[in-house]
C-alpha positions as CSV (number, residue, x, y, z in Angstrom):
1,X,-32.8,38.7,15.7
2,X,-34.5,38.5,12.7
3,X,-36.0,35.9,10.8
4,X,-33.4,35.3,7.9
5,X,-30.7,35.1,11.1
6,X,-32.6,32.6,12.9
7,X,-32.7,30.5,9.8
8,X,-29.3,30.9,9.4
9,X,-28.5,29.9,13.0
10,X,-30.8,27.0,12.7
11,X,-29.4,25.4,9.5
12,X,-25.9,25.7,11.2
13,X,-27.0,23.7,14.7
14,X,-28.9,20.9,12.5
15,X,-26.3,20.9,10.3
16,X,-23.9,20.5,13.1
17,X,-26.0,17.9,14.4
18,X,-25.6,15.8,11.3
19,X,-21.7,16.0,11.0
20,X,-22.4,14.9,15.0
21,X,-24.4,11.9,14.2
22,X,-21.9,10.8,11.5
23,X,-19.0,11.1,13.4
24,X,-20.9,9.1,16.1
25,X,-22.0,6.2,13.8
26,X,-18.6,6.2,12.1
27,X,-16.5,5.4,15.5
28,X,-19.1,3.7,17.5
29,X,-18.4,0.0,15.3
30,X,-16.1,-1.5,17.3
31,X,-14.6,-4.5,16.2
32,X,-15.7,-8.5,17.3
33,X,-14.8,-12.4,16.5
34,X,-16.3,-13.3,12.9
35,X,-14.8,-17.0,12.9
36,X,-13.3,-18.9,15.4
37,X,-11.3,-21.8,13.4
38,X,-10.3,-20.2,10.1
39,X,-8.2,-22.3,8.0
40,X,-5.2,-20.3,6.7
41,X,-4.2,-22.1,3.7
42,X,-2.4,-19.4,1.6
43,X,-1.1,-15.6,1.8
44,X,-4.8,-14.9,-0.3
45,X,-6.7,-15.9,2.9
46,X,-4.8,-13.5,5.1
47,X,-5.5,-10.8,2.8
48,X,-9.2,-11.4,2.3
49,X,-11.7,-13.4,4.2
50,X,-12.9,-16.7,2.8
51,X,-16.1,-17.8,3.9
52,X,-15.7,-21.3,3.2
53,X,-12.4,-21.8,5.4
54,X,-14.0,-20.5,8.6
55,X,-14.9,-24.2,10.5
56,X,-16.0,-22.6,13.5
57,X,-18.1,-19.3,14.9
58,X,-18.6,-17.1,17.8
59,X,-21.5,-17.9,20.2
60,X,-24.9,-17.2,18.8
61,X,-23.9,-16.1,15.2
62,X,-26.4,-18.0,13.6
63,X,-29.3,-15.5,15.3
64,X,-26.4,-12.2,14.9
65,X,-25.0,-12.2,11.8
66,X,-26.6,-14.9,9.3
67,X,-24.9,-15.0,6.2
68,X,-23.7,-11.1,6.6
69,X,-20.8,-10.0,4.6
70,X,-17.3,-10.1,6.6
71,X,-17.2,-7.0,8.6
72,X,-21.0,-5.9,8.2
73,X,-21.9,-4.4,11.4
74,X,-25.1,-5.7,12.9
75,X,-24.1,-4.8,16.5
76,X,-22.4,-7.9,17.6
77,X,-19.1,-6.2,19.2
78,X,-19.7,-6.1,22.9
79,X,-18.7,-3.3,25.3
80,X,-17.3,-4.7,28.7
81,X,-15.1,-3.6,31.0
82,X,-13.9,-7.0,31.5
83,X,-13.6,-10.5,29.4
84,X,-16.8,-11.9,29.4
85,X,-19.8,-12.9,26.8
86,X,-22.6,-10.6,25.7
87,X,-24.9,-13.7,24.4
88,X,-27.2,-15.8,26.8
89,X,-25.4,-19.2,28.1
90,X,-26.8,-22.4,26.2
91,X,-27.2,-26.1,27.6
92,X,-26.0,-27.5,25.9
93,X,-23.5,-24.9,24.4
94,X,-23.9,-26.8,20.9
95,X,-27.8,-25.2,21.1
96,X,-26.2,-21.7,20.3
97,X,-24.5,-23.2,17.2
98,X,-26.3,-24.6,13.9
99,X,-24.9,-26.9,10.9
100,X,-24.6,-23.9,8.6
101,X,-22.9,-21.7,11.8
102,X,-20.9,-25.0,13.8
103,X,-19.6,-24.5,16.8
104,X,-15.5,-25.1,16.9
105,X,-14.1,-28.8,17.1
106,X,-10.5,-28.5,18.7
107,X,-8.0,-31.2,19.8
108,X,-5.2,-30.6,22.5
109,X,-1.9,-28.5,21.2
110,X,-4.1,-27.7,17.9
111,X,-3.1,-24.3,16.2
112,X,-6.5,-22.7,16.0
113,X,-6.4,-19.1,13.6
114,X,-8.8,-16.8,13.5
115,X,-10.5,-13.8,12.0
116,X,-12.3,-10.6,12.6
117,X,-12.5,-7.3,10.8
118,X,-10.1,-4.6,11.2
119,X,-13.3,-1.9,11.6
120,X,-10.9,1.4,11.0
121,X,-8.7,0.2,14.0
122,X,-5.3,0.2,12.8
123,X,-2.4,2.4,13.1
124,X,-1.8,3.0,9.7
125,X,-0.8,6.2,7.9
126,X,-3.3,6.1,5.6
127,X,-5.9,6.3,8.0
128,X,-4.6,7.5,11.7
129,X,-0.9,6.4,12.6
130,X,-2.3,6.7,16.2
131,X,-4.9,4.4,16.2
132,X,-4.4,2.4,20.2
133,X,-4.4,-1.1,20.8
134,X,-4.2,-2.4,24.5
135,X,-3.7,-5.8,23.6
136,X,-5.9,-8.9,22.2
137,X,-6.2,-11.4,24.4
138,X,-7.6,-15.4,24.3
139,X,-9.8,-16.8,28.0
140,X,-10.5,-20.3,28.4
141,X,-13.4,-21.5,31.4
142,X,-12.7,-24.6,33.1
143,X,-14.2,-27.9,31.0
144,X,-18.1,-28.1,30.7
145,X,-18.8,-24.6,32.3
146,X,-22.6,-24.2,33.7
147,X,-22.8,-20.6,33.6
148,X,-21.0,-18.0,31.3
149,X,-17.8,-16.9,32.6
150,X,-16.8,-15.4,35.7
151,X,-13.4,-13.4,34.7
152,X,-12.1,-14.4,38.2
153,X,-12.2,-17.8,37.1
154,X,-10.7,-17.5,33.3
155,X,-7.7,-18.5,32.5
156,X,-5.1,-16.9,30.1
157,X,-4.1,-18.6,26.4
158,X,-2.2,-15.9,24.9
159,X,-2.0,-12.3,25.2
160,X,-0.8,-10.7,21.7
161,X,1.4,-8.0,21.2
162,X,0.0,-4.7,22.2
163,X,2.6,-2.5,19.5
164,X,0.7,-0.4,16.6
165,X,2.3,-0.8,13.4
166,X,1.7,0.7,9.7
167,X,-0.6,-2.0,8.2
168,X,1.2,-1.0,5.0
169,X,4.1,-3.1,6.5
170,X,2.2,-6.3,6.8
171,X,4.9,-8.7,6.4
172,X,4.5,-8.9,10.6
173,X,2.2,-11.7,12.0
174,X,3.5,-11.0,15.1
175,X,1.3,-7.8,15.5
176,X,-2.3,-8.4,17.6
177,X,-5.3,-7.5,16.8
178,X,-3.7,-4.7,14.2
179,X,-2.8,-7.6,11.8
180,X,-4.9,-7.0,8.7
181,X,-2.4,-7.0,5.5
182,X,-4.9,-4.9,3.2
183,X,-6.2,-2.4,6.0
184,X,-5.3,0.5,3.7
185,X,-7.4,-0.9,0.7
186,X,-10.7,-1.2,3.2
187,X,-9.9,0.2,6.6
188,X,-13.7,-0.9,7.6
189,X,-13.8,-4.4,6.5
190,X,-10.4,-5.0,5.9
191,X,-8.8,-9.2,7.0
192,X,-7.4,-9.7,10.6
193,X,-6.4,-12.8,11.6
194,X,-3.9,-14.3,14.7
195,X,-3.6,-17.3,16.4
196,X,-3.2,-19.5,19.8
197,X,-2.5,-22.9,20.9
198,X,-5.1,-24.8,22.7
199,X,-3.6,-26.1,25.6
200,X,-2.0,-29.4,25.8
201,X,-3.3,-30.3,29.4
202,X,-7.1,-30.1,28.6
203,X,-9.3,-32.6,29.4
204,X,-12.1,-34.2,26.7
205,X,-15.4,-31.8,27.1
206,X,-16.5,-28.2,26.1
207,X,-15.2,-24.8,27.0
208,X,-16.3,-21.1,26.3
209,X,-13.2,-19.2,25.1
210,X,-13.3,-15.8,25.1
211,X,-12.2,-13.6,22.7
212,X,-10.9,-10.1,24.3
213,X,-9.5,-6.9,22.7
214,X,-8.8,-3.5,25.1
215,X,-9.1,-0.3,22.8
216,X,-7.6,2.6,24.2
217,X,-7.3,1.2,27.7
218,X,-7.0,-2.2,29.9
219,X,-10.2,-1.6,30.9
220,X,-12.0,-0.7,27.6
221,X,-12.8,-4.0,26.0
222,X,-14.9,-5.5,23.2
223,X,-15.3,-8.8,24.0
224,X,-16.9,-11.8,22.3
225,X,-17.0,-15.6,23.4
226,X,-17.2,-18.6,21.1
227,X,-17.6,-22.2,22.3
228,X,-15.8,-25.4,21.2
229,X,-15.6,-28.9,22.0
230,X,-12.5,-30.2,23.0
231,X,-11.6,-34.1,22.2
232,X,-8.7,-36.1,20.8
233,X,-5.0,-36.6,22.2
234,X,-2.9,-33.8,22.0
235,X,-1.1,-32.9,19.0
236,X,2.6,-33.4,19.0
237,X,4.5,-30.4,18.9
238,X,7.3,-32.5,17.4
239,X,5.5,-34.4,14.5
240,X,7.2,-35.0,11.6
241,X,6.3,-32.7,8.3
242,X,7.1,-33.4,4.5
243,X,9.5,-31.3,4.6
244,X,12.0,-31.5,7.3
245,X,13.1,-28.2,7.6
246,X,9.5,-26.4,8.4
247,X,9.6,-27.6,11.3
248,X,7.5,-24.0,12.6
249,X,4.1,-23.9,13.9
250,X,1.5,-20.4,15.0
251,X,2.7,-17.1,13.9
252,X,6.3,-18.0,13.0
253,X,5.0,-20.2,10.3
254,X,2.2,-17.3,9.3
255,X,5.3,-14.4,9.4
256,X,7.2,-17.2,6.4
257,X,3.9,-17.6,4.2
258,X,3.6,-13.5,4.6
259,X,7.3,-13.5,3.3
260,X,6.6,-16.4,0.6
261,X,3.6,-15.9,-0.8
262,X,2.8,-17.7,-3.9
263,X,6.1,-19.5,-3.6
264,X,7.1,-23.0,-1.4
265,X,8.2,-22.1,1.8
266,X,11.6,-24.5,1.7
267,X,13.1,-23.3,5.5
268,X,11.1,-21.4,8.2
269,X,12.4,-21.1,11.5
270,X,12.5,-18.9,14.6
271,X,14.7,-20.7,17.0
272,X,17.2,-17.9,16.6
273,X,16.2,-15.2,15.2
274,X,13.9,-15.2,12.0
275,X,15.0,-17.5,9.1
276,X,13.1,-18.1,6.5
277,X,13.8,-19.5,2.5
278,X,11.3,-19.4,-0.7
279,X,11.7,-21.1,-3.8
280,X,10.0,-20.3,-7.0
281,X,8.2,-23.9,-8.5
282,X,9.0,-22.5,-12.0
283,X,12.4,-22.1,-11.1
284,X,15.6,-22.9,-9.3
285,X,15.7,-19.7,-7.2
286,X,15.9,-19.3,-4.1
287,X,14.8,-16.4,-1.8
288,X,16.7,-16.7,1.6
289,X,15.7,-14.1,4.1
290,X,17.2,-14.3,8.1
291,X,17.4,-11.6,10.9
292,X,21.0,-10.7,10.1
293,X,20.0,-9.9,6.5
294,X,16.7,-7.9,7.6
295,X,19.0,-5.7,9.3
296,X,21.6,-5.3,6.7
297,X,18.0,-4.6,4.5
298,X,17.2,-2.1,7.0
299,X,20.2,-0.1,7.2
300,X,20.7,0.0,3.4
């Protein structure tokens, strides 16, 4: 061969090797936990992260991810085949945790939401309508745990839907992990949140949750715990609200703020079937959405 071909050959192989190495860095940032009490107080926190409504962190963020912008990856998403914690096991837990970075504070029956960013995972049409999802999943140790977690002894919290859907749909907290409203505006640091119930039944002391999502099997996980103290009776799941008719709690509630928005959510309930009814503050209309009309919407 001669010299000009061997050039030639070489600038095509490194230049391979580049498209190689991006490809690599582009899929290799997996997902993790960025907050593990996030206080969803409007549609505007669904759709992008606000730092000062996150009350609680995953293990260890103080020394992984100090002040870093939502969704910056600085290598804390955690590659396991099973549910378990990447960062070393504290005693107490609270030495893993600062003031600026506190560890959670739950009560029994407490809604707890949370966030993490959606990293390019999301079956979307605008980026790959054939992204997988195996299913997010919430762990819980027994009380004061000495050790991190054995998955043998975990128990189960909730297990979110596993189904894909167009992130352009977004009016659907009932999706997983793919639940980030504004994926296709930033498909790398785009807003996912979801929620759980602490159990009713624990007893006063700390736990190690762990938070656990399977990619494109059961057994491909990234994984990240978070640790909270657990105190206080339980929270009534019948307490009475201002207004009597949201009477809804977890992601029914989130699926009527989705539908709301800006406007006062006057009726949300999913006893049978999804109702839900808006009204506009600067006027007397009122928006009335149910499951019989969603389907009259859809076949129209």
């Amino acid at each position: 061969q001669n010299p000009k071909q061997q050039t030639s050959r070489l600038f095509i192989t490194m230049r391979s090797l580049v498209i190689v190495s991006l490809f690599i860095a582009t899929v290799a940032a997996h997902s993790w936990l960025a907050c593990s009490d996030y206080r969803i107080g409007s549609k505007a926190d669904e759709i992008t992260y606000n730092a000062a409504n996150c009350k609680g962190f995953p293990r260890s963020w103080k020394d992984s991810n100090p002040g870093g912008a939502f969704g910056t990856d600085t290598g804390y998403d955690f590659a396991t085949s099973a549910p378990g914690c990447e960062q070393a096991f504290s005693n107490p837990l609270s030495n893993a945790y600062s003031a600026q970075w506190p560890m959670a504070q739950y009560a029994p029956g407490q809604n707890v939401c949370m966030a993490w960013p959606a990293k390019n995972h999301v079956a979307a049409t605008c980026n790959n309508p054939n992204i997988p999802d195996n299913g997010l999943s919430i762990w819980i140790t027994p009380v004061n745990p000495s050790a991190n977690p054995n998955p043998s002894t975990l128990r189960l919290v909730k297990a979110f839907p596993k189904t894909p859907r167009a992130a352009a749909n977004g009016q659907d907290p009932s999706l997983g992990f793919q639940y980030c409203p504004t994926f296709c505006t930033n498909p790398d640091k785009a807003t996912c949140t979801g929620c759980f119930t602490v159990p009713t039944d624990l007893a006063a002391g700390a736990y190690t949750f762990v938070w656990s999502w399977a990619f494109n099997g059961p057994t491909q996980i990234y994984s990240n715990c978070f640790d909270a103290q657990v105190s206080g009776t339980a929270v009534p799941t019948d307490a009475p609200t201002p207004n009597p008719t949201i009477t809804a709690t977890g992601q029914c509630l989130q699926q009527c703020q989705a539908l709301c928005g800006e406007k006062t959510i006057t009726v949300c309930d999913c006893t049978n079937g999804f109702n839900a009814a808006c009204a506009d503050a600067s006027s007397s209309s009122t928006l009335m959405i149910s499951t019989l009309s969603l389907v009259a919407l859809a076949f129209f």
